[in-house]
N, C-alpha and C positions, 0 to 999 in steps of 0.2 A: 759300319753300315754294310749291310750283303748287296752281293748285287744280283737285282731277280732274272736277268737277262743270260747268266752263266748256260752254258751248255749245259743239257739236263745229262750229262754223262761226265760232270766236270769230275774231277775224281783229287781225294788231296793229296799234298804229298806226302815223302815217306816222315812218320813218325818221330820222333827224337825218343831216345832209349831213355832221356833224364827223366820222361813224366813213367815210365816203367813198362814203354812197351818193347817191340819185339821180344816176347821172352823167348829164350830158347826152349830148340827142339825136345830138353832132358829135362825143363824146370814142372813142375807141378802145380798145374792151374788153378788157381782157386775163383772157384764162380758161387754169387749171391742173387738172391732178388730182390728188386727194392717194387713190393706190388704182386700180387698173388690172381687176384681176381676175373683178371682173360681169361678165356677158357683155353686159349692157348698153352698158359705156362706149364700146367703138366707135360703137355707133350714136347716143351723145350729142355725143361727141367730133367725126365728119362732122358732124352736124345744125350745131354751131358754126362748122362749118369752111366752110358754103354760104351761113351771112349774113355781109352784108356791116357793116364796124364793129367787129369782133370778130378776136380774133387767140388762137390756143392759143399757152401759154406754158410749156411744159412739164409732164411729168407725172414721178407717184413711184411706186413701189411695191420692197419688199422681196423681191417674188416675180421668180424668172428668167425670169419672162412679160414683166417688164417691156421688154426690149433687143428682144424680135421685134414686143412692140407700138408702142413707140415707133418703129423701123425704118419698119414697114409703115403707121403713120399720120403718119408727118413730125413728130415731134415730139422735142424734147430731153428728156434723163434731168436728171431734179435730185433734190437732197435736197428733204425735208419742211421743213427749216430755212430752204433758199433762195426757194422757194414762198411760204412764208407772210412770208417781211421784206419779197418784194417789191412795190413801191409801184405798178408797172405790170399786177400782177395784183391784179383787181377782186371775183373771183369763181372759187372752187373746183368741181368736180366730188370728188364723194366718194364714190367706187366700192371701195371696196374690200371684204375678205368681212365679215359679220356683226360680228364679236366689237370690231370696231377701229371700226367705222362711227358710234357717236356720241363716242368720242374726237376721231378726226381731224372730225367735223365743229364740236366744240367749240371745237379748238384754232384753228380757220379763222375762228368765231364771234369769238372773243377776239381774234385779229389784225385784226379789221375788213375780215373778205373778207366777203361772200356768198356761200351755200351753196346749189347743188342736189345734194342728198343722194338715193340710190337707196333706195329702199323695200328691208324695212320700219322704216331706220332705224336699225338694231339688231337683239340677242336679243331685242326683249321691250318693257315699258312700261317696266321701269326705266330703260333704255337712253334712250326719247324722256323719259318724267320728267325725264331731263337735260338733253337738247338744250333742252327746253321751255323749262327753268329758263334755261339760256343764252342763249336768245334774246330773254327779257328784262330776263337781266341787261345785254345789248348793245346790245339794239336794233335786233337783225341779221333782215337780210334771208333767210329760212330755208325752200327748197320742196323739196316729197316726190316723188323720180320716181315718182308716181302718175299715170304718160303715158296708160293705155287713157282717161280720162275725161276727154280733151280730142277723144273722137268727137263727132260732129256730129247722131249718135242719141241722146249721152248728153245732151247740150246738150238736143235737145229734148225730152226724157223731164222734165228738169228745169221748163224752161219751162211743159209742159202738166201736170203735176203741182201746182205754183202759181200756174197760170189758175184751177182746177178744174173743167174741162172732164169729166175721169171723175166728177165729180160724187165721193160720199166714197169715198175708196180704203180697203175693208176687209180683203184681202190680196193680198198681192204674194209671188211664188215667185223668186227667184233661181238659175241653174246656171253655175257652172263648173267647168272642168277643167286637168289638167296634161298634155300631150304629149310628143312626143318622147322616151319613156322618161325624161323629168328626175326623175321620183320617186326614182330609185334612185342618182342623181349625190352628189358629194358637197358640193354647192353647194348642195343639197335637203337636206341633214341635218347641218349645220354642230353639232359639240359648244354645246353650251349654247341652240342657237333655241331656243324653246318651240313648235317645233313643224317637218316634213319641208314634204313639197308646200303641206299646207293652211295650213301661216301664210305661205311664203313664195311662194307664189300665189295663194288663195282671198284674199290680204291687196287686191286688187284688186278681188276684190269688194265683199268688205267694204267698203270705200271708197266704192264706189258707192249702196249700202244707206246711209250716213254721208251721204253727199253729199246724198239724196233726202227722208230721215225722219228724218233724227238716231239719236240713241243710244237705243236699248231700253231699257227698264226693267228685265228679267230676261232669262235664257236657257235654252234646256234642249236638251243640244246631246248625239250618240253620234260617235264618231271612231272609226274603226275598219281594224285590221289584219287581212288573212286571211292566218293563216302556210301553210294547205293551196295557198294562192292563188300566191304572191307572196313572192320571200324576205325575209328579214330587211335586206336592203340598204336599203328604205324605211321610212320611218317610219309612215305611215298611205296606205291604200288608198282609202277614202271615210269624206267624212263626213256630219253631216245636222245641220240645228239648227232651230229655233223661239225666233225674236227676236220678245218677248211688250211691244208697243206698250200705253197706255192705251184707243188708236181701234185699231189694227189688228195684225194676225198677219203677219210676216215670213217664209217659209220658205227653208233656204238648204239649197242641195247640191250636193256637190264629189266629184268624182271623180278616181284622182293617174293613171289610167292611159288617159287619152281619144284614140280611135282616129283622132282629126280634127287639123287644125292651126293649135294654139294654142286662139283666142278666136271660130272658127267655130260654137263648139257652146254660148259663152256666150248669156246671153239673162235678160233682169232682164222682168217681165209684174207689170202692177199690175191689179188688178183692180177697179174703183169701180163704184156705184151708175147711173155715165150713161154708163159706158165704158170700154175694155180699148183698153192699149196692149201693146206687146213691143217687146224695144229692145235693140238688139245691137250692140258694139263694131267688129268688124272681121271680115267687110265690114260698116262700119255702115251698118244698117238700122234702120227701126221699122215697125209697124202697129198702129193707131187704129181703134178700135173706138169709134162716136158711137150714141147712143142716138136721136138726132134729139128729143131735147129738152133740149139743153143749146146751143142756138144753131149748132149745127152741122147738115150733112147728112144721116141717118141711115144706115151701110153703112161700110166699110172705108176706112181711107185708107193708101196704102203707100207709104213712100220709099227709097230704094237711093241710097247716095254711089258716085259713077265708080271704079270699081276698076281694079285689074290684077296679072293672074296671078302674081302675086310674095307667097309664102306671108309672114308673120312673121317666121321665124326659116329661115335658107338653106342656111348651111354653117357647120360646123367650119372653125377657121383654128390657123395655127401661133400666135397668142396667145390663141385662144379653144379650146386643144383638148379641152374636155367637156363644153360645150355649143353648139350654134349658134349664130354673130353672127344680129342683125336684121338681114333684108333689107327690111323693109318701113318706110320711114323716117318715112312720113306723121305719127305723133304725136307722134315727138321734135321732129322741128320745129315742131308747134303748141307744144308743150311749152317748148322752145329760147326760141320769141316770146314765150312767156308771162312766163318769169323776164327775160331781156331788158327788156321793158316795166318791171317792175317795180324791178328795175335803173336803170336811167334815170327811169324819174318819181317813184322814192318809194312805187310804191303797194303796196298790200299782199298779201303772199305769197297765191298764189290755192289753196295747197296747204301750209298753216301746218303747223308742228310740232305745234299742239296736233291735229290733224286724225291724225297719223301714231300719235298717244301713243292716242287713240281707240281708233282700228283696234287697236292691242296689247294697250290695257285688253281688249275686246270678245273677240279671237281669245282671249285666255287665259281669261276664263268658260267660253269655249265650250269650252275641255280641263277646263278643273276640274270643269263640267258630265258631260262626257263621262267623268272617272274618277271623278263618284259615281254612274255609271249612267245620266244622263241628267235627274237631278235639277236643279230650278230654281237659277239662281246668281242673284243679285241684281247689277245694275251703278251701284249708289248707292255701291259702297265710296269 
């Protein structure tokens, strides 16, 4: 039995070398996919394919996507059977849609591969409850493609947040959004999610809210559809919530139809006693706001990471046809380094299952919240 009450930053421990991890620094990685169908996996599957050490070793999937993606990124078709017996692959990608997504990364668990699993993991909590469980019944190696927060904005939002340089952060406002029309796809509304755009996109924020403060105490959350608006093809339009801290007010708001591209219009702002930061994913940025008495200069400090004109998400492809691949690769490869690293020395998952089971517990308040009206949910269950 898991315990749901763990620190959402609980982290496992090291590794045993017997199920085949830490490999070393000089060994030659072999990575598979079990699940083709994100639109993600291309841009995880390049990210592997540009370090060096590392070799893809085929991939699976049951979908006729699979022959034009295999095709078009050099990779051989296998079964799920030959994937997991073999001993030259170290480590799975597990892309595939919702419903299969903590099977196959269980069954990957069990064979003594490592797993970078694609958010959110699954339908649901029960879905990561499992992985969770699995993880240490094995002792495996297990991270969340939770890629946005390996920005360099989000890093420091983290850093100065436990300096406390803003002096005490009494609320913080979070916003994102879904583009691209993906609200209405059917990769946004998989039978059984618990939820369209807002769990399987706002599920990034949330993450970052997790990442910063921990887990709320209650919630009181409205989700909402306008049928005059927007057809029936989507599941939710916007939403809103009030994550009810002991020290401070959280407020979150998602909108599934945003006229910008991607994570332009995202934006996390903490607000403290000695200072205001804003902190944005991609282009990441922030700005720091010093009261000039907290050891800093009083006035504005603002940072921009080198960009270029290459949106997110670029084009439709013959094995991506209903959503756009990523063209913007920058975080899969920070992302790539991170399980790699981890891979090799033993260390610990920087993006744990118990972190994904969170975000699931947390996004489901927020609907049970939302279908009693907006009534408080309690997140001690």
């Amino acid at each position: 039995m898991i315990n749901e009450d763990r620190p959402f930053f609980f982290l496992h421990k090291r590794r045993s070398t017997a199920m085949g991890y830490a490999i070393g620094e000089d060994a030659v990685l072999g990575i598979a996919c079990l699940g083709i169908t994100h639109p993600h996996t291309s841009g995880r599957v390049k990210a592997f394919q540009r370090m060096s050490g590392v070799r893809l070793l085929g991939a699976h999937d049951e979908s006729p996507l699979l022959t034009p993606f295999v095709d078009a990124l050099g990779l051989e078709p296998r079964s799920k059977d030959e994937i997991l017996a073999d001993p030259n692959v170290h480590a799975v990608l597990v892309h595939p849609k919702s419903y299969v997504m903590a099977d196959f990364a269980i069954e990957a668990l069990e064979a003594g591969k490592a797993v970078l699993c694609e958010k959110p993991a699954g339908r649901g909590s029960a879905d990561t409850a499992r992985i969770v469980a699995a993880v240490d019944r094995t002792d495996g190696l297990f991270q969340v493609g939770y890629c946005w927060r390996f920005a360099p904005s989000i890093g420091k939002m983290q850093e100065v947040l436990a300096s406390g340089r803003l002096g005490k952060v009494l609320q913080v406002r979070a916003h994102a959004g879904c583009s691209h029309n993906e609200a209405a796809t059917a990769h946004m509304n998989q039978p059984g999610d618990i939820g369209g755009a807002m769990f399987v996109i706002a599920c990034h924020l949330i993450d970052r809210i997790l990442l910063h403060f921990g887990m709320p105490g209650t919630v009181n959350a409205r989700i909402t559809k306008f049928p005059l608006v927007f057809g029936a093809e989507s599941r939710e339009d916007a939403g809103g919530a009030i994550l009810n801290y002991p020290d401070k007010l959280v407020t979150v708001d998602f909108m599934s139809w945003d006229p910008l591209s991607w994570t332009e219009s995202w934006d996390l702002s903490a607000y403290g006693t000695e200072g205001i930061m804003h902190s944005c994913p991609l282009p990441a940025s922030y700005k720091i706001y010093d009261s000039g008495k907290n050891g800093h200069q009083q006035g504005w400090t603002e940072w921009r990471e080198t960009s270029f004109p290459e949106i997110w998400a670029t084009k439709k492809t013959i094995y991506s046809p209903e959503i756009a691949e990523i063209g913007n690769p920058i975080y899969f490869d920070r992302e790539a380094a991170a399980f790699v690293t981890s891979l090799r020395t033993g260390s610990p998952s920087v993006v744990p299952a118990t972190q994904a089971h969170n975000i699931n517990r947390l996004l489901e308040a927020m609907f049970k919240s939302s279908e009693l009206a907006g009534a408080e949910v309690s997140l001690t269950f």
